[in-house]
Gaussian input, Z-matrix of N, CA and C with variables (Angstrom, degrees):
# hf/3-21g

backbone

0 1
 N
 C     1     B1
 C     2     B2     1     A1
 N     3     B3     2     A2     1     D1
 C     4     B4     3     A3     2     D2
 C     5     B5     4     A4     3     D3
 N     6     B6     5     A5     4     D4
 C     7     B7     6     A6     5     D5
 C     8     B8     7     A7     6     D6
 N     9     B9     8     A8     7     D7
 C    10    B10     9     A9     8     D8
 C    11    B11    10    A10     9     D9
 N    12    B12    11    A11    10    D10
 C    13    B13    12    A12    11    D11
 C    14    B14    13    A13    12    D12
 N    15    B15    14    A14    13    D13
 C    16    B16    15    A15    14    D14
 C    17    B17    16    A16    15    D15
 N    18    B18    17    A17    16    D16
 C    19    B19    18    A18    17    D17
 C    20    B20    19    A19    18    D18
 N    21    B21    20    A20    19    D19
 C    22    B22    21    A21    20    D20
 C    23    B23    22    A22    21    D21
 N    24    B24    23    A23    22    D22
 C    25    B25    24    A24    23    D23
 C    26    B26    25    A25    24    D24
 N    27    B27    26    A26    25    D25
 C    28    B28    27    A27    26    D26
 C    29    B29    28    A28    27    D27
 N    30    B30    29    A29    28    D28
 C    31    B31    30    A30    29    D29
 C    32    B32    31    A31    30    D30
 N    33    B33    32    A32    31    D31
 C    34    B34    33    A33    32    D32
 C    35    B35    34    A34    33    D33
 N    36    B36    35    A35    34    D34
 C    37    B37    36    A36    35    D35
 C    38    B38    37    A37    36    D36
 N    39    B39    38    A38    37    D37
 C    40    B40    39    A39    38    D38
 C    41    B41    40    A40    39    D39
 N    42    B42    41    A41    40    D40
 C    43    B43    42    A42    41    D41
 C    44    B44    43    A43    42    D42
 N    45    B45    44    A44    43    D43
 C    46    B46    45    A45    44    D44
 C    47    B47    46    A46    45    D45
 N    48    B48    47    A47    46    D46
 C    49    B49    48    A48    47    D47
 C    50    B50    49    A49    48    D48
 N    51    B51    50    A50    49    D49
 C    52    B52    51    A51    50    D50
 C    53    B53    52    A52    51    D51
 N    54    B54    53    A53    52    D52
 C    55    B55    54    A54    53    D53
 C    56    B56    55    A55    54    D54
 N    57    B57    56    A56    55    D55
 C    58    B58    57    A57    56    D56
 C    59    B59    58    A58    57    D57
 N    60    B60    59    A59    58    D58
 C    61    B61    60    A60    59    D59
 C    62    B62    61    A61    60    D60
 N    63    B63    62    A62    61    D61
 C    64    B64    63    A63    62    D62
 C    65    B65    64    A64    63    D63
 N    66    B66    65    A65    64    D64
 C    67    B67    66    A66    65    D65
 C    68    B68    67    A67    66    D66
 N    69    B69    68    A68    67    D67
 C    70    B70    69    A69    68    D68
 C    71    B71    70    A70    69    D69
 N    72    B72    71    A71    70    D70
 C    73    B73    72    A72    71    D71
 C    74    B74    73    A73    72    D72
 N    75    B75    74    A74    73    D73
 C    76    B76    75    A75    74    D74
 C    77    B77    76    A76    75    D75
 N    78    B78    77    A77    76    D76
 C    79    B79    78    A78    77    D77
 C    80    B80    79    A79    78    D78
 N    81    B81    80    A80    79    D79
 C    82    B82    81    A81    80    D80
 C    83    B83    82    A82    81    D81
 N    84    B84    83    A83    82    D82
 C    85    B85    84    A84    83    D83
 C    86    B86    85    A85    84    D84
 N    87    B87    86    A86    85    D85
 C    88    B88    87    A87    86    D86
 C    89    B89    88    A88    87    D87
 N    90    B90    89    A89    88    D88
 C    91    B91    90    A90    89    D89
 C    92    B92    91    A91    90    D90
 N    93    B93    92    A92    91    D91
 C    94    B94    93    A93    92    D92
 C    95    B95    94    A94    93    D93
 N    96    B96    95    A95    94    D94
 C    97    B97    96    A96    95    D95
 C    98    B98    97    A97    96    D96
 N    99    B99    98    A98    97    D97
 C   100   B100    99    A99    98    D98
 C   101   B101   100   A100    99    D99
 N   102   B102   101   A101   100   D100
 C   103   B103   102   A102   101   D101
 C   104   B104   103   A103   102   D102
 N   105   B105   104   A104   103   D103
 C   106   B106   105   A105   104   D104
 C   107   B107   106   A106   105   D105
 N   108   B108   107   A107   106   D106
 C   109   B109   108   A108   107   D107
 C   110   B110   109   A109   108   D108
 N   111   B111   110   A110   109   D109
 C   112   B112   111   A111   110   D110
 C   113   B113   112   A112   111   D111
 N   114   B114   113   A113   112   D112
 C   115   B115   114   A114   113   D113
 C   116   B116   115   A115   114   D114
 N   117   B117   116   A116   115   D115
 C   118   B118   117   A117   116   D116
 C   119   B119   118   A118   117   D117
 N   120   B120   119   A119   118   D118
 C   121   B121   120   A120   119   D119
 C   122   B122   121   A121   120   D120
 N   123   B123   122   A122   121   D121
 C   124   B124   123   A123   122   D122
 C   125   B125   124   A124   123   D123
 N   126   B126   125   A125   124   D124
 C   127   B127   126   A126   125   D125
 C   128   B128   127   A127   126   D126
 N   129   B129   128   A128   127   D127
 C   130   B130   129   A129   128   D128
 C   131   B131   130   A130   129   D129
 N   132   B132   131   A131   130   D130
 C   133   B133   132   A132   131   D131
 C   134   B134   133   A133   132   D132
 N   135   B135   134   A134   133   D133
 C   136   B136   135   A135   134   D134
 C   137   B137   136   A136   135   D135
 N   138   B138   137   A137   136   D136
 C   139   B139   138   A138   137   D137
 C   140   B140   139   A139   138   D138
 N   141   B141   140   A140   139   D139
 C   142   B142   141   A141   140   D140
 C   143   B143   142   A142   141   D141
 N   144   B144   143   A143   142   D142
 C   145   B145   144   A144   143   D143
 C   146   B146   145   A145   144   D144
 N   147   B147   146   A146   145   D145
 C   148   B148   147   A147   146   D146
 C   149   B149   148   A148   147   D147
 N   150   B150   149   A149   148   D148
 C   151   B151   150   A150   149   D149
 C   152   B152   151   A151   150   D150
 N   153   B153   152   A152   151   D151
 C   154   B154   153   A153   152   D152
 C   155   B155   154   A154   153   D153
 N   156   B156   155   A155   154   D154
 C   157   B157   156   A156   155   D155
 C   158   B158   157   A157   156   D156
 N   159   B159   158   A158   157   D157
 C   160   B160   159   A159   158   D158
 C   161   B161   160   A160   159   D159
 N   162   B162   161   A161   160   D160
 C   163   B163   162   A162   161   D161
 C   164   B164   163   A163   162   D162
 N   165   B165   164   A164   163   D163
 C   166   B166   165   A165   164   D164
 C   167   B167   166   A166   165   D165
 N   168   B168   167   A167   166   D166
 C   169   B169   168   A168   167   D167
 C   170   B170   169   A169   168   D168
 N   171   B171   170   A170   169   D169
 C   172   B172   171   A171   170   D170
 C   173   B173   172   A172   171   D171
 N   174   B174   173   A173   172   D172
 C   175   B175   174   A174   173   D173
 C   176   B176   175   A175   174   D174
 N   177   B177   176   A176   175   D175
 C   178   B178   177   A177   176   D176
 C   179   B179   178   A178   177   D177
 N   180   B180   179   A179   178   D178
 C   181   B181   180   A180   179   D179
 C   182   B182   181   A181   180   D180
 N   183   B183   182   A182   181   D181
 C   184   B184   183   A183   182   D182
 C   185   B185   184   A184   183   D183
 N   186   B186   185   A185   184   D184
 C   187   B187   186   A186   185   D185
 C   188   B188   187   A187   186   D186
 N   189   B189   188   A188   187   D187
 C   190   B190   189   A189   188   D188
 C   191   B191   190   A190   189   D189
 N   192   B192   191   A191   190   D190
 C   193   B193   192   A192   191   D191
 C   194   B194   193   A193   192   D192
 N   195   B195   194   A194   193   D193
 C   196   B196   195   A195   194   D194
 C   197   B197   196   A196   195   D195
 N   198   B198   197   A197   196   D196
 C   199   B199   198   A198   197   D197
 C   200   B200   199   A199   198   D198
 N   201   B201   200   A200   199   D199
 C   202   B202   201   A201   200   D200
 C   203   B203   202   A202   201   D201
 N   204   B204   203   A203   202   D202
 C   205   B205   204   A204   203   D203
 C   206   B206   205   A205   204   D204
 N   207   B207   206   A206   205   D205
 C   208   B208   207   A207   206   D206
 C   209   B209   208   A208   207   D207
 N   210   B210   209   A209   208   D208
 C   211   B211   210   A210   209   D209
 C   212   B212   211   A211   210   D210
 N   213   B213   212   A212   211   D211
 C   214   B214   213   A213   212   D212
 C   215   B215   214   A214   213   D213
 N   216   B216   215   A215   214   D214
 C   217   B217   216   A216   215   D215
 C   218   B218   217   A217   216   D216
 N   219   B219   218   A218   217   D217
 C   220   B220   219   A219   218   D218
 C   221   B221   220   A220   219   D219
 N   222   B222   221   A221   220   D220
 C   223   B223   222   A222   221   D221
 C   224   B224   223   A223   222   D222
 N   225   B225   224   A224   223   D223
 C   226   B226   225   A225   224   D224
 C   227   B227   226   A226   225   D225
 N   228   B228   227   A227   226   D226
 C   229   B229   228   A228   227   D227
 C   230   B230   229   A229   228   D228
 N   231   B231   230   A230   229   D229
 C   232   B232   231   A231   230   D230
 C   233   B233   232   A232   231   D231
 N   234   B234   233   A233   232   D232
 C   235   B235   234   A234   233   D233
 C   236   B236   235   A235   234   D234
 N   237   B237   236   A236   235   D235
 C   238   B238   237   A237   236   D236
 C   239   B239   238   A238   237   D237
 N   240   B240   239   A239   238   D238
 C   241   B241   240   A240   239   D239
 C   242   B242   241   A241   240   D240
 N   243   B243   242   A242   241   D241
 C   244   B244   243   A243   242   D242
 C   245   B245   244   A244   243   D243
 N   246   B246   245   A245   244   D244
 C   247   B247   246   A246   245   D245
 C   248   B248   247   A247   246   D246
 N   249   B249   248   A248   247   D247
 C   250   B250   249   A249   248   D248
 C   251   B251   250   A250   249   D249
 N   252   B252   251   A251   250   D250
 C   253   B253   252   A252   251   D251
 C   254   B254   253   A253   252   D252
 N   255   B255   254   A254   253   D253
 C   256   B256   255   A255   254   D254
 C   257   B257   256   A256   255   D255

   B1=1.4431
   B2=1.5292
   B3=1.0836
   B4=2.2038
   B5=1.5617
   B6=1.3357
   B7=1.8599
   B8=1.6762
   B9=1.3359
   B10=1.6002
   B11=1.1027
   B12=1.5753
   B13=1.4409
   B14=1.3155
   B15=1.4525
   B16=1.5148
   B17=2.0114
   B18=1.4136
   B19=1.7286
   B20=1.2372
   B21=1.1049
   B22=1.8327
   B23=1.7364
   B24=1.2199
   B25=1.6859
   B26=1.7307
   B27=0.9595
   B28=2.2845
   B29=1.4107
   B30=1.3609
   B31=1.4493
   B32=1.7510
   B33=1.0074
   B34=1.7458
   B35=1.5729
   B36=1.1753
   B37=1.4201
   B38=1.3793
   B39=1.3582
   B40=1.8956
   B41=1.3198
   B42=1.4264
   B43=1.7053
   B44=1.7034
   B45=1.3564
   B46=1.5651
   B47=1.2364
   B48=1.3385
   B49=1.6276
   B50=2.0646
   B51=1.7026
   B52=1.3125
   B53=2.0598
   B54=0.7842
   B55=1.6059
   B56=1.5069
   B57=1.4249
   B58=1.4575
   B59=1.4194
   B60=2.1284
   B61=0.7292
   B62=1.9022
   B63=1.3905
   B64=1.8886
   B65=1.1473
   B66=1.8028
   B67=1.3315
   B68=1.8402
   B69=1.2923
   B70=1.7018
   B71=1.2065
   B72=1.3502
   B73=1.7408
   B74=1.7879
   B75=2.0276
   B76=1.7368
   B77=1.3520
   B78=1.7114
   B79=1.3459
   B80=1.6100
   B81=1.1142
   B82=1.2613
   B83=1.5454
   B84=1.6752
   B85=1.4880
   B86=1.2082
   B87=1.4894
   B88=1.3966
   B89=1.8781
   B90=0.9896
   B91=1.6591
   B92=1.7731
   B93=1.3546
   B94=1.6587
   B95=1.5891
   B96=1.0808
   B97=1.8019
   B98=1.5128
   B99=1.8799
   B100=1.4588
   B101=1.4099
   B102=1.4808
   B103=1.5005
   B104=1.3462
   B105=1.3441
   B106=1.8917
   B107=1.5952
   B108=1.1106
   B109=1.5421
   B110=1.2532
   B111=1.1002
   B112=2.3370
   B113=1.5891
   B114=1.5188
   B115=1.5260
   B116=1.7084
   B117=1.0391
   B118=1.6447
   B119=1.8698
   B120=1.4299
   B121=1.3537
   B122=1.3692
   B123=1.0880
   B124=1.6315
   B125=1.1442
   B126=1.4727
   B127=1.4452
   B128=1.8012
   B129=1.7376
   B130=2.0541
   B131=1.7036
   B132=1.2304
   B133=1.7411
   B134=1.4663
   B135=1.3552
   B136=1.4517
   B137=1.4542
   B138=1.3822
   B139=1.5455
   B140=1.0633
   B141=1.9592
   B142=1.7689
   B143=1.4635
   B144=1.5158
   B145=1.7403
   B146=1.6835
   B147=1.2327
   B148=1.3111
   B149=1.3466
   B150=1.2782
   B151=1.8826
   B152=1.1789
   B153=1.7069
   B154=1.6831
   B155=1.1271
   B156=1.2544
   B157=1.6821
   B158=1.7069
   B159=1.4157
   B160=1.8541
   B161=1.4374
   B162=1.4499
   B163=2.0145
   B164=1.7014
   B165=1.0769
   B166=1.6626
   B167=1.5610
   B168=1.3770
   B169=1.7263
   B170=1.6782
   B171=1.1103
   B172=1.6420
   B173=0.9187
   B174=1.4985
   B175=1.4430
   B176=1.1936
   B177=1.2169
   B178=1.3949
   B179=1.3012
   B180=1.1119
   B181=1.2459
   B182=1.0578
   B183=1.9970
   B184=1.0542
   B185=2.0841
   B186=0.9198
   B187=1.5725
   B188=1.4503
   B189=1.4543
   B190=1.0265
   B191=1.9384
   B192=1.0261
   B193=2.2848
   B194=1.5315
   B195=1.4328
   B196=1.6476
   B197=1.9286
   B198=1.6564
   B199=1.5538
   B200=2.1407
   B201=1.3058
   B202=1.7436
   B203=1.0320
   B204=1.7798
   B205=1.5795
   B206=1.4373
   B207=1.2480
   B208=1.6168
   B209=1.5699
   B210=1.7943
   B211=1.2784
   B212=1.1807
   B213=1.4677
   B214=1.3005
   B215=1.7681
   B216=1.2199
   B217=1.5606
   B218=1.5751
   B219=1.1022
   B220=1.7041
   B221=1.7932
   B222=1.1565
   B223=1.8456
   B224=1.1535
   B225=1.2284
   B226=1.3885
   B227=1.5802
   B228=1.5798
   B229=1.1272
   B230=1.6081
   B231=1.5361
   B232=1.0813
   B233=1.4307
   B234=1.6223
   B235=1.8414
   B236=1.3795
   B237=1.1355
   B238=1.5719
   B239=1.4762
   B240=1.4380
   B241=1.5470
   B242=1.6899
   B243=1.6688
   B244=1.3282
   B245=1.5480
   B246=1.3660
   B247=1.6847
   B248=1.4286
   B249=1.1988
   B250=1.4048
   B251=2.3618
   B252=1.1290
   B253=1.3564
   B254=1.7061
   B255=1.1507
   B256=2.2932
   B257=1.4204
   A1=111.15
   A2=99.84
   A3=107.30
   A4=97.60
   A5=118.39
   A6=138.50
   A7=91.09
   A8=150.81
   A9=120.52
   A10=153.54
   A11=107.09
   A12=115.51
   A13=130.74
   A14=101.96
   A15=114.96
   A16=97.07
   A17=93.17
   A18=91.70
   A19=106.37
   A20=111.06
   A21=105.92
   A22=107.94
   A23=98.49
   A24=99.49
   A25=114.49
   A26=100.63
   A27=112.34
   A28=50.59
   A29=130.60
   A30=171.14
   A31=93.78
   A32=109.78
   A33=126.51
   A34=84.00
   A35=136.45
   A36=136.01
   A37=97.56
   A38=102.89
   A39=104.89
   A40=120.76
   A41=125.76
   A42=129.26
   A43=81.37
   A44=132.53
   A45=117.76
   A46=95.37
   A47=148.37
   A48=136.83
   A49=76.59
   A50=122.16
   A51=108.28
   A52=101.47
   A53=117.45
   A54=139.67
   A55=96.57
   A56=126.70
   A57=124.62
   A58=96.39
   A59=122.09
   A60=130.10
   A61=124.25
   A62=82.73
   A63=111.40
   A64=100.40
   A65=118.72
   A66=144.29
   A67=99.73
   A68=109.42
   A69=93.13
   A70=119.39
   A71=125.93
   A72=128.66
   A73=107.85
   A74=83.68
   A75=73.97
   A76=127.09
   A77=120.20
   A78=122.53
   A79=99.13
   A80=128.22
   A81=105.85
   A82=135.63
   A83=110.20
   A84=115.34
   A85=130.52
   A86=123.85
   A87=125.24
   A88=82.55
   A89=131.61
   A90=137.63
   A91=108.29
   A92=123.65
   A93=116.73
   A94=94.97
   A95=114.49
   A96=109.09
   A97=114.22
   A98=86.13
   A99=109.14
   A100=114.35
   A101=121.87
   A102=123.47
   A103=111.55
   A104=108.60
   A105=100.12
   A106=93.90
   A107=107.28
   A108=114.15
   A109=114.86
   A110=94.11
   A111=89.66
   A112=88.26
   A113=126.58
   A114=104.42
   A115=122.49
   A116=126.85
   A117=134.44
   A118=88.12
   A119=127.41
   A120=108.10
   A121=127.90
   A122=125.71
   A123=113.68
   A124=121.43
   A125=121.21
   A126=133.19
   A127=107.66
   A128=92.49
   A129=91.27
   A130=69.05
   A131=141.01
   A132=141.91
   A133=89.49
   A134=140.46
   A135=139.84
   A136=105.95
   A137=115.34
   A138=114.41
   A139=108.85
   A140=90.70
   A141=108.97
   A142=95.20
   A143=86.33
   A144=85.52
   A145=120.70
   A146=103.16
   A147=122.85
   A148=138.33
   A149=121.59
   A150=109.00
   A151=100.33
   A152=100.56
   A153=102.34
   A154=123.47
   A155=134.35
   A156=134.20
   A157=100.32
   A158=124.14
   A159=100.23
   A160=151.91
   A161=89.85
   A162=96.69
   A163=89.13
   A164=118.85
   A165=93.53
   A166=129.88
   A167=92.04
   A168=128.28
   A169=98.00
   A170=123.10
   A171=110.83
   A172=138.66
   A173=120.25
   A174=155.43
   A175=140.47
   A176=105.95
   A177=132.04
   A178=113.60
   A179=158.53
   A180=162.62
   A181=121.99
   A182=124.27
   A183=99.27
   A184=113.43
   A185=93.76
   A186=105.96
   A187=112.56
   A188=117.24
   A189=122.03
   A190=104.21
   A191=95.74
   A192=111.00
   A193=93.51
   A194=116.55
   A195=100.74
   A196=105.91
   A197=112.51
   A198=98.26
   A199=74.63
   A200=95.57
   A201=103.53
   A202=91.02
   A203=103.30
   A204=128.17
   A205=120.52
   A206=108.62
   A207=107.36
   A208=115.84
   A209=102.53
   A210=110.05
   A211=141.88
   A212=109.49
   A213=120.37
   A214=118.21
   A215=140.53
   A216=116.69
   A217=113.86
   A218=101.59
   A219=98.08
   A220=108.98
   A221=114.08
   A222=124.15
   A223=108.15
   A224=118.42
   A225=123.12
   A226=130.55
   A227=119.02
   A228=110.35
   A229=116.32
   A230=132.69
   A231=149.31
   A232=94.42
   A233=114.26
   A234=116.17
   A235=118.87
   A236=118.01
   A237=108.12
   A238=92.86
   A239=107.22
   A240=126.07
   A241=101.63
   A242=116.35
   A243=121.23
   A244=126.32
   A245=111.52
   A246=119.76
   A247=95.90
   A248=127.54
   A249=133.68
   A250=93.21
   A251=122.21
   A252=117.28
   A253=98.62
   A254=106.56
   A255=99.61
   A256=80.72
   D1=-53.85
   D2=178.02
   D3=-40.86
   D4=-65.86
   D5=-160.31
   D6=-68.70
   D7=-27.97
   D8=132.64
   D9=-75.37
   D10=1.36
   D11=149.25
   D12=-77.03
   D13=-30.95
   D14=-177.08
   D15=-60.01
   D16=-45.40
   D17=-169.38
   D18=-77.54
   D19=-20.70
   D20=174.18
   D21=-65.01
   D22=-60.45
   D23=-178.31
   D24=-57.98
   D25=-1.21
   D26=-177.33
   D27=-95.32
   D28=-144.02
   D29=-61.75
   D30=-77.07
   D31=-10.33
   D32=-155.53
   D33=-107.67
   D34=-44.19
   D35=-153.15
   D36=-93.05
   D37=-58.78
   D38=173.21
   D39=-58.15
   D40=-12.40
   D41=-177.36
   D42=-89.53
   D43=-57.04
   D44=-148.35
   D45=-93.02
   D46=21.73
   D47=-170.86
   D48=-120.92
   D49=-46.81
   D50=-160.16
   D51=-78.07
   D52=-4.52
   D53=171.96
   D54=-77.86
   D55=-50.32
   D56=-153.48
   D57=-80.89
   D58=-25.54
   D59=-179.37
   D60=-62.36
   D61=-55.57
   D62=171.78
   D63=-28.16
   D64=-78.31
   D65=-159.69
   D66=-57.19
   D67=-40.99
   D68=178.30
   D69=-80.59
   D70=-43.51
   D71=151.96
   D72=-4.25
   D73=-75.26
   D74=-172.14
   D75=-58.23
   D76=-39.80
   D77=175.33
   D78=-48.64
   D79=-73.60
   D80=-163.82
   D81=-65.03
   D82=-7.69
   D83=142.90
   D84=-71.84
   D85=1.55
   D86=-165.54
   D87=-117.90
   D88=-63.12
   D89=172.13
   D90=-36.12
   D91=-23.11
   D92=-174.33
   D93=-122.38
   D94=-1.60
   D95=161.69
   D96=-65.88
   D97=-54.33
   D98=-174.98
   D99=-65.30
   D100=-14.53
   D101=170.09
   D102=-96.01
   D103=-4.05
   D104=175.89
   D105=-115.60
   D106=36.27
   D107=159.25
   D108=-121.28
   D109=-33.86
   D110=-170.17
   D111=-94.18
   D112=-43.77
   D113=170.34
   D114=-54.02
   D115=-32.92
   D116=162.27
   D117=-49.96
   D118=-89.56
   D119=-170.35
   D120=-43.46
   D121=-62.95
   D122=162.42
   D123=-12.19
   D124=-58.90
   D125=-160.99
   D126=-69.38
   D127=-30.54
   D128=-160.09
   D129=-80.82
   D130=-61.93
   D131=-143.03
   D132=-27.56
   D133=158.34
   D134=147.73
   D135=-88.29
   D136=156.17
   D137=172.01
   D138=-120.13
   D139=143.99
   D140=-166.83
   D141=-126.11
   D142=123.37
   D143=-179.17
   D144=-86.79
   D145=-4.66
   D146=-161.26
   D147=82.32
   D148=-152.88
   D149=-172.35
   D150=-79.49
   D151=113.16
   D152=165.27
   D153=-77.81
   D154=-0.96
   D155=168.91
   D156=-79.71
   D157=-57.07
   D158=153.19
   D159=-44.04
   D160=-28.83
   D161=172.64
   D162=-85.33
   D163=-24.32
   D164=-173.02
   D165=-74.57
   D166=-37.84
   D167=174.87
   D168=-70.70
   D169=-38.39
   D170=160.79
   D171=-58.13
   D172=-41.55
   D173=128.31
   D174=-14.54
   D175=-37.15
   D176=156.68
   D177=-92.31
   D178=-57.15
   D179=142.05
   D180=-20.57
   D181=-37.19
   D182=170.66
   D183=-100.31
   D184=23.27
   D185=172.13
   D186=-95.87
   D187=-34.63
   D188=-172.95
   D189=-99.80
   D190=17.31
   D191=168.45
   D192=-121.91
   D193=-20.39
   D194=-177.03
   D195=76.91
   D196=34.14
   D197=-150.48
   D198=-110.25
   D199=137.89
   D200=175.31
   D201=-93.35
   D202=159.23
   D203=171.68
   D204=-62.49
   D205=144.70
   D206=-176.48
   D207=-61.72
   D208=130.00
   D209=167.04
   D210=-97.00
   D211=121.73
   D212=-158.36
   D213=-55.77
   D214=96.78
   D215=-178.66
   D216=-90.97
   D217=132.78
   D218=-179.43
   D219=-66.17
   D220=155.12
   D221=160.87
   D222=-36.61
   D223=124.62
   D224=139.54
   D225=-18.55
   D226=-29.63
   D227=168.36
   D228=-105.21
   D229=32.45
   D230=-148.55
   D231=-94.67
   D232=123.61
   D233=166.43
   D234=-95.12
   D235=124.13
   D236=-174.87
   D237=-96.71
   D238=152.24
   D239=-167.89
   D240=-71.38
   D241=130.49
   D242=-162.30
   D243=69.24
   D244=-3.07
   D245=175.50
   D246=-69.40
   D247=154.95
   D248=-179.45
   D249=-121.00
   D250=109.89
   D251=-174.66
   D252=-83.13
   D253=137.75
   D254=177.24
   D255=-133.28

């Protein structure tokens, strides 16, 4: 009696784990639809870079101060790939 419950509860685990399976399939066909949709919008959007007589005049100005572009510093808690943290 125990050794058909035991297989009942397998048979119960393997129906709701291959169900748990189903359900992510679709999310992730429904998640890369939805990304070859907003990438399609991006693409039609046109890009405006804004007033190019201001980026230029900045541009010039800051070449002519000698001033470098801002440097980015990562967080303090930042892992660089292959760093080992102790």
């Amino acid at each position: 009696m125990r050794h058909h419950k035991i297989v009942a509860y397998m048979g119960l685990l393997a129906l709701t784990l291959t169900m748990a399976g189903v359900v992510q399939a679709g999310e992730k066909e429904d998640m890369e639809a939805m990304q070859k949709k907003l990438n399609q919008e991006v693409v039609e959007r046109p890009f405006n870079p804004g007033d190019k007589a201001s980026i230029d005049a900045y541009l010039e100005q800051a070449l002519k101060n000698g001033t470098l572009p801002p440097q980015m510093v990562p967080p303090s808690n930042w892992q660089q790939v292959g760093r080992v943290i102790t």
